[in-house]
C-alpha positions as CSV (number, residue, x, y, z in Angstrom):
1,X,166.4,117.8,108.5
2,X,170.0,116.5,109.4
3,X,173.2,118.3,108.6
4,X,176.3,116.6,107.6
5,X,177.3,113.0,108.9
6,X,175.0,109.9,107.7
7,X,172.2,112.2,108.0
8,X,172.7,114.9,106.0
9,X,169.6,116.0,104.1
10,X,167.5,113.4,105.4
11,X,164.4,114.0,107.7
12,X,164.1,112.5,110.9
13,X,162.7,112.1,114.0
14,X,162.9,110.2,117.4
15,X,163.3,110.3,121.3
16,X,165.6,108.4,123.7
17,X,164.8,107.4,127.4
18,X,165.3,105.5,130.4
19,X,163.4,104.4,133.5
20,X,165.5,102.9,136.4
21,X,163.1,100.9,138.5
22,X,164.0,99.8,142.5
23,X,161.7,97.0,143.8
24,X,161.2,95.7,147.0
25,X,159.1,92.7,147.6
26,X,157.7,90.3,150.7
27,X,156.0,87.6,150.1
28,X,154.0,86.1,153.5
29,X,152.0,82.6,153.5
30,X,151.6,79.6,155.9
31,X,153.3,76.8,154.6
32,X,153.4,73.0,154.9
33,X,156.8,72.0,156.1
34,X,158.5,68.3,155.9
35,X,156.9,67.6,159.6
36,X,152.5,68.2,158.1
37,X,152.9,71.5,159.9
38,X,151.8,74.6,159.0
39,X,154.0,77.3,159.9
40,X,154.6,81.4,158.8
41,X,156.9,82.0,156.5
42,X,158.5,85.6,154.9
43,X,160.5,85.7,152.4
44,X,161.9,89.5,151.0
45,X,164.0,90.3,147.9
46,X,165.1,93.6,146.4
47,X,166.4,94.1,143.0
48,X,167.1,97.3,140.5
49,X,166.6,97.3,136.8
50,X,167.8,99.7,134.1
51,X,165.5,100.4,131.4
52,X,166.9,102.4,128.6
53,X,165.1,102.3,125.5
54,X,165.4,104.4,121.7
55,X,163.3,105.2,118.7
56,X,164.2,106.6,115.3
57,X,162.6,107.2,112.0
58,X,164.5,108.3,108.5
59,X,162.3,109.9,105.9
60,X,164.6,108.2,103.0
61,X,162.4,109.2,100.1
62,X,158.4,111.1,100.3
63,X,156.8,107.7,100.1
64,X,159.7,105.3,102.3
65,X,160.1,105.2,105.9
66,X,162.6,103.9,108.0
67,X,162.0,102.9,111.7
68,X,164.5,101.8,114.1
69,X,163.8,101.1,117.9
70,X,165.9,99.2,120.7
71,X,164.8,98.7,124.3
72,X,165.3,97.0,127.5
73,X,161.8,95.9,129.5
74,X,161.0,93.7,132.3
75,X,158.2,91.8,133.4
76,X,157.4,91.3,137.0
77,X,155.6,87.4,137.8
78,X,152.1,87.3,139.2
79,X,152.1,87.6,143.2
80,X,150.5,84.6,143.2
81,X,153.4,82.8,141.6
82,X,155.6,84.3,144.1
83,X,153.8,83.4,146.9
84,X,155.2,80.5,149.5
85,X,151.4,79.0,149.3
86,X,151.0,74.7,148.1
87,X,147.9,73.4,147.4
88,X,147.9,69.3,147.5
89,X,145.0,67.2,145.7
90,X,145.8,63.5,147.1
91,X,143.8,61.7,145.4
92,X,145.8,63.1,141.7
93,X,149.5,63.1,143.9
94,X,149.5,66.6,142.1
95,X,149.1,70.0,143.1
96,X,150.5,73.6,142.9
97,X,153.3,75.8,144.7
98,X,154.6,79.4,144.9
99,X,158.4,80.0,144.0
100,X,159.9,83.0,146.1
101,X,162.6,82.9,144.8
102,X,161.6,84.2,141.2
103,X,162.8,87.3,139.7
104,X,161.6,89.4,136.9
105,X,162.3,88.6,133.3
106,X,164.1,90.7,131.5
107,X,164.4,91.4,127.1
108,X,166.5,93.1,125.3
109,X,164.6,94.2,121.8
110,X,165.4,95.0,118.5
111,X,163.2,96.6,115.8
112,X,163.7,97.9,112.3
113,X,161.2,97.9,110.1
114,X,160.8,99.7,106.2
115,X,157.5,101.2,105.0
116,X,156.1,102.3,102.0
117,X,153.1,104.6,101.5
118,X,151.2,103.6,98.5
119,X,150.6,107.2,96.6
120,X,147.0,107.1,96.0
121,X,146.6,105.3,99.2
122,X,147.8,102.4,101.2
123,X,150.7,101.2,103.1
124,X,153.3,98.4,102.5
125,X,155.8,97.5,105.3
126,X,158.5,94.8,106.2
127,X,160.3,94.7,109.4
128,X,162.4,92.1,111.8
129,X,163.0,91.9,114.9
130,X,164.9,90.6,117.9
131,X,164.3,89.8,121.5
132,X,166.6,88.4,123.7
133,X,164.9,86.9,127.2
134,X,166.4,86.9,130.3
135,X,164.9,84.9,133.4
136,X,162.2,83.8,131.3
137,X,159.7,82.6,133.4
138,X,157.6,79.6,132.0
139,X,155.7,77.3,133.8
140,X,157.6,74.8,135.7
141,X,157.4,71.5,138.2
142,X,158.6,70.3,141.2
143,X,158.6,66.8,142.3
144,X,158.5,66.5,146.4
145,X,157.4,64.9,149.3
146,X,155.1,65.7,151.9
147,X,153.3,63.1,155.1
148,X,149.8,62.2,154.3
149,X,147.4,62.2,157.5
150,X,145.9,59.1,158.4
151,X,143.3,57.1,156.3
152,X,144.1,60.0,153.0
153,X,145.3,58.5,149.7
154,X,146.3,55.4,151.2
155,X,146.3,53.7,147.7
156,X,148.6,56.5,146.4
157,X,151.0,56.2,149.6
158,X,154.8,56.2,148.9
159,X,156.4,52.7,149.0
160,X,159.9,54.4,149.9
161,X,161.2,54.6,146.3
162,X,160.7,58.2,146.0
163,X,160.6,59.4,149.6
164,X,162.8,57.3,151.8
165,X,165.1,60.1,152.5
166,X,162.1,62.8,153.7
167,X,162.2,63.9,156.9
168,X,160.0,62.0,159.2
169,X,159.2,58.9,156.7
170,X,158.3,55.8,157.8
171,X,155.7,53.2,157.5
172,X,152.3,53.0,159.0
173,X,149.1,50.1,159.3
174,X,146.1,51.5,156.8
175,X,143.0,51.8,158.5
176,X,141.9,48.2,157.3
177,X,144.7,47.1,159.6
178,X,145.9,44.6,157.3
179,X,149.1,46.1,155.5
180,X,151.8,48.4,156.3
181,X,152.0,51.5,153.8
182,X,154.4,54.3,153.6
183,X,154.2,57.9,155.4
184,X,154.2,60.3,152.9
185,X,153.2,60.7,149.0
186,X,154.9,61.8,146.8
187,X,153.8,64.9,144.3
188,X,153.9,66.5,141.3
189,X,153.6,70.3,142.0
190,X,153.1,72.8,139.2
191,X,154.7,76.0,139.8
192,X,156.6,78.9,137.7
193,X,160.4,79.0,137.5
194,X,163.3,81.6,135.7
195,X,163.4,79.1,132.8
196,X,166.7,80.7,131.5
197,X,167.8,82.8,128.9
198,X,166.4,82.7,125.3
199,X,166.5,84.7,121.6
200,X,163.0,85.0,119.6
201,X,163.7,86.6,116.2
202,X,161.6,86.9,113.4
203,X,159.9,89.0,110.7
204,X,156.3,91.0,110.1
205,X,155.1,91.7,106.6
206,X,152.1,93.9,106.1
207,X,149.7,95.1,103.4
208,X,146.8,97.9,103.8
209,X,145.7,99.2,100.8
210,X,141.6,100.6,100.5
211,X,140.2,100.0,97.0
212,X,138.7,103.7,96.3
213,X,140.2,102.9,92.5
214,X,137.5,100.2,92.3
215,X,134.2,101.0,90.6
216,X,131.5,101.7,93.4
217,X,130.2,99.7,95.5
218,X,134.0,97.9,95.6
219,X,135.1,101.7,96.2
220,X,134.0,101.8,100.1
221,X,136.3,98.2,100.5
222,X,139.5,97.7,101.6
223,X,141.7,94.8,102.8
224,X,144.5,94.3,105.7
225,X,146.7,91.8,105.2
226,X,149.7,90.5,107.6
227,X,152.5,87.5,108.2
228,X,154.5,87.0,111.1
229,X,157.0,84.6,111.2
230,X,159.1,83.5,114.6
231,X,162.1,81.3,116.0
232,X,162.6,80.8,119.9
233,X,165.4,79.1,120.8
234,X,164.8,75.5,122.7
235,X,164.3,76.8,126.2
236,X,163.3,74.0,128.5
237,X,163.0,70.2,128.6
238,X,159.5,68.7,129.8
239,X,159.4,65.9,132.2
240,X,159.9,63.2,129.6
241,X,162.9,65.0,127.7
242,X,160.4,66.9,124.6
243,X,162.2,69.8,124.1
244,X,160.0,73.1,123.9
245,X,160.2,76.8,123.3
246,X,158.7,79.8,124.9
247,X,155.4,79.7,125.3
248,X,152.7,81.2,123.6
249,X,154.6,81.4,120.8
250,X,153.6,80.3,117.0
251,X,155.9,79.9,113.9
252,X,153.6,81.1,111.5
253,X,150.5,83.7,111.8
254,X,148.7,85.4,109.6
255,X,145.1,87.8,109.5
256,X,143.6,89.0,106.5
257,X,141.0,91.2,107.1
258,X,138.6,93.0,103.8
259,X,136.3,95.3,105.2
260,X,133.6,97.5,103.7
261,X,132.4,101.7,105.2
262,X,130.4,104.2,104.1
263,X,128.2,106.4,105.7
264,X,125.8,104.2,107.5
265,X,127.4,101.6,107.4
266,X,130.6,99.1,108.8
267,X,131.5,95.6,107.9
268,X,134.5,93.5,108.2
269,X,135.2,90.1,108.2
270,X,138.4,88.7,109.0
271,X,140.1,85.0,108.8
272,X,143.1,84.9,111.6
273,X,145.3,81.5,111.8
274,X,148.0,80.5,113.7
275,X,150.5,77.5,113.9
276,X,150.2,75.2,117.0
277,X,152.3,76.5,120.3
278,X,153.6,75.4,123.1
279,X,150.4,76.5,126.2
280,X,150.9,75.2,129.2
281,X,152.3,72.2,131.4
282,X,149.9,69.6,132.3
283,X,149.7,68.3,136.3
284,X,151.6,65.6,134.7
285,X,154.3,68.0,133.6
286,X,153.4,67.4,130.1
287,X,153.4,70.1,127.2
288,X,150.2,70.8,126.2
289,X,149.9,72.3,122.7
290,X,147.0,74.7,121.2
């Protein structure tokens, strides 16, 4: 129970921390250079994150709760997205390739939510919250050039309006020997890059309440119910200008769950919904939406 100040005669409860993490990371493949070579490549990179974070409650009244909670987190990319590896597929001018050069994301999150327990049972709460992305990293393209080896994709060969300026083009007769086609294709190469910075902010409403003042058999139910609402800020442009969010992201979601115990047995049946979101780039660098 505090003691003076904004506190004074309130309980309350809480914990601060911080984690500092060091990283050092190499990332090793053979690659395809601008010559069709294969050749080792190493890349290293070291960085250091601060991670403080803090949570508080307020008892306000017996039955109302106040929760409060900041934090700083990070989130390291797969080491297969780091990776200096490319994988071509011809035949689609399409394909996939590591990004060395990413680094982790970061947030910044805000929390403060209100909850009221139900007296004979049952739990009502409201809270919004905040976060604040750093480095995002969202799938991504690359559009570049590479020499095809003779007689592959020959129908899909650069003319020399995309790769005229890579190193080594040139052109070279098919295998028909009846027409002179370019050197290298050109590709369309998926891969994951620090998007930028974005804010994601929204609110949660929730409702738990078991129905033991119902006459039996309605006694042994109860229902869950919940809304979550959120707004990303435009992050990135797609190949064709659509402007998109973060991904895996909805506007609207909701569950609403009635479920039914005693003691032999469990039920519950549940109806969970969610607005369309941004998923994934196509190998045509389109958004594709779920």
């Amino acid at each position: 129970v505090g003691s003076g100040g904004i506190f004074d005669g309130l309980s309350y409860s809480g914990n601060f921390g911080a984690r500092y993490v060091k990283t050092d990371q190499t990332a090793f493949a053979y690659i395809l250079d601008d010559t069709g070579q294969f050749t080792p490549f190493e890349e290293d990179a070291s960085y250091d994150n601060f991670l403080p974070s803090m949570n508080v409650s307020l008892v306000l009244t017996d039955d109302l709760l106040l929760r409060v909670a900041a934090a700083k987190a990070m989130a390291r990319a797969a080491m297969r997205d780091i990776a200096p590896m490319t994988t071509l597929f011809f035949f689609t001018q399409s394909g996939n390739i590591g990004n060395k050069d990413l680094i982790p994301e970061k947030v910044t999150q805000f929390d403060v939510s209100l909850e009221y327990y139900i007296p004979d049972g049952g739990l009502v709460s409201a809270a919004f919250f905040t976060k604040s992305y750093k480095d995002a990293i969202e799938d991504g393209f690359i559009q570049r050039c590479f020499p095809a080896n003779p007689g592959e994709g020959e129908e899909v060969r650069d003319d020399g309006t995309q790769c005229a300026s890579a190193p080594g083009f040139g052109y070279v007769t098919n295998s028909a020997g009846d027409a002179e086609i370019g050197s290298h294709i050109f590709y369309n190469l998926a891969t994951k890059v620090n998007a930028g910075s974005s804010k994601l902010k929204g609110f949660e409403l929730a409702y738990d309440r078991p129905l033991d003042f119902m006459p039996y058999p309605f006694s042994n139910m109860g229902v869950q119910l919940n809304y979550t609402y959120t707004d990303s800020s435009l992050l990135q442009l797609t190949r064709t200008g659509f402007p998109v969010g973060l991904q895996d992201f909805s506007e609207n979601s909701y569950n609403s769950i009635v479920y039914y115990e005693d003691d032999k047995i469990s039920a519950r049946l549940a109806y969970n919904y969610r607005d369309d979101y941004y998923d994934n780039l196509t190998q045509a660098n389109a958004a594709q939406f779920q």
